[in-house]
C-alpha positions in Angstrom: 0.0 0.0 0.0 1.3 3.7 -0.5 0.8 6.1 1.4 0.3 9.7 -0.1 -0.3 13.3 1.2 -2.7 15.6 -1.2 -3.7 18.5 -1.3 -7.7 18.6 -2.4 -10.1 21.3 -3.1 -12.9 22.1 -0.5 -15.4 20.9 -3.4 -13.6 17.7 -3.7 -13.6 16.5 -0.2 -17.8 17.4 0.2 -18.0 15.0 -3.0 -15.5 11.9 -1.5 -17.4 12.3 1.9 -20.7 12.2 0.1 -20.2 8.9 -1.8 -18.5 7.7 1.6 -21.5 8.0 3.2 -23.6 6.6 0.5 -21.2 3.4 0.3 -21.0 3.5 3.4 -17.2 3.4 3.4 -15.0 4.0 6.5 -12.3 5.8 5.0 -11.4 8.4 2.2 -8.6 6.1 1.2 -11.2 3.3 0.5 -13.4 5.8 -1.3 -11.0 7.2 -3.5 -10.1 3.4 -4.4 -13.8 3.3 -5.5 -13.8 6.4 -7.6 -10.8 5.6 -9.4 -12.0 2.1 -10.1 -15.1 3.7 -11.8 -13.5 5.6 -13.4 -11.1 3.1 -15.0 -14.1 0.8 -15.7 -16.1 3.7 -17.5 -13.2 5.7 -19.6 -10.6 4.2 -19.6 -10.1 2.0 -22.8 -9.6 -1.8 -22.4 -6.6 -2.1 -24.1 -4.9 0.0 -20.9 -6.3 -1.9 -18.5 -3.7 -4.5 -16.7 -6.8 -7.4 -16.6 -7.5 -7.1 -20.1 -4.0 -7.8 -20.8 -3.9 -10.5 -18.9 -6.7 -12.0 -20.8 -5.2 -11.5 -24.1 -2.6 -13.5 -23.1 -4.7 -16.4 -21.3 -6.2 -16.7 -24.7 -3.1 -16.5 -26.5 -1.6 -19.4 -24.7 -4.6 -21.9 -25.1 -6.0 -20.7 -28.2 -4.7 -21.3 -31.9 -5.3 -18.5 -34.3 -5.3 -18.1 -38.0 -4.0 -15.4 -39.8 -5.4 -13.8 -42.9 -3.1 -12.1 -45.9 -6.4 -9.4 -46.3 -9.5 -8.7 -45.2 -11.0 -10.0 -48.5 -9.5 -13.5 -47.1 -11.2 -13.1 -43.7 -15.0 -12.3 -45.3 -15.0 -15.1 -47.3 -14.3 -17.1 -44.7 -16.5 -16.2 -42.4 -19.1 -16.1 -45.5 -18.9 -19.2 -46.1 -18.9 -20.7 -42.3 
């Protein structure tokens, strides 16, 4: 765990203890966890995140895959499936 010291505007801090409450959290450290894990879940694209990496490579290792020489290649594949 890290421990940091920041500096926050008077706004900021009636928003974190207004979703504390409404999570019911028992720290701010615990509700900033929870805001920035919404945030990464609902902007940030999947590609960044660590578990989606993680998945890629799951799949990569159990999986076979096919590659195409164009995209012509690929549709009539999958046309004809």
């Amino acid at each position: 765990m890290v421990n940091a010291m920041v500096d926050i505007k008077e706004h900021t801090n009636r928003v974190l203890n207004i979703i504390k409450a409404k999570y019911g959290f028992r720290t701010k450290s615990e509700t900033i966890d929870f805001v920035v894990n919404e945030y990464e879940q609902g902007f940030l694209e999947p590609e960044l995140r660590p578990e989606y990496v993680k998945k890629i490579q799951e799949i990569e290792k159990t999986k076979s895959f096919k590659t195409y020489d164009s995209v012509a290649s690929l549709r009539k594949e999958i046309e004809n499936a």
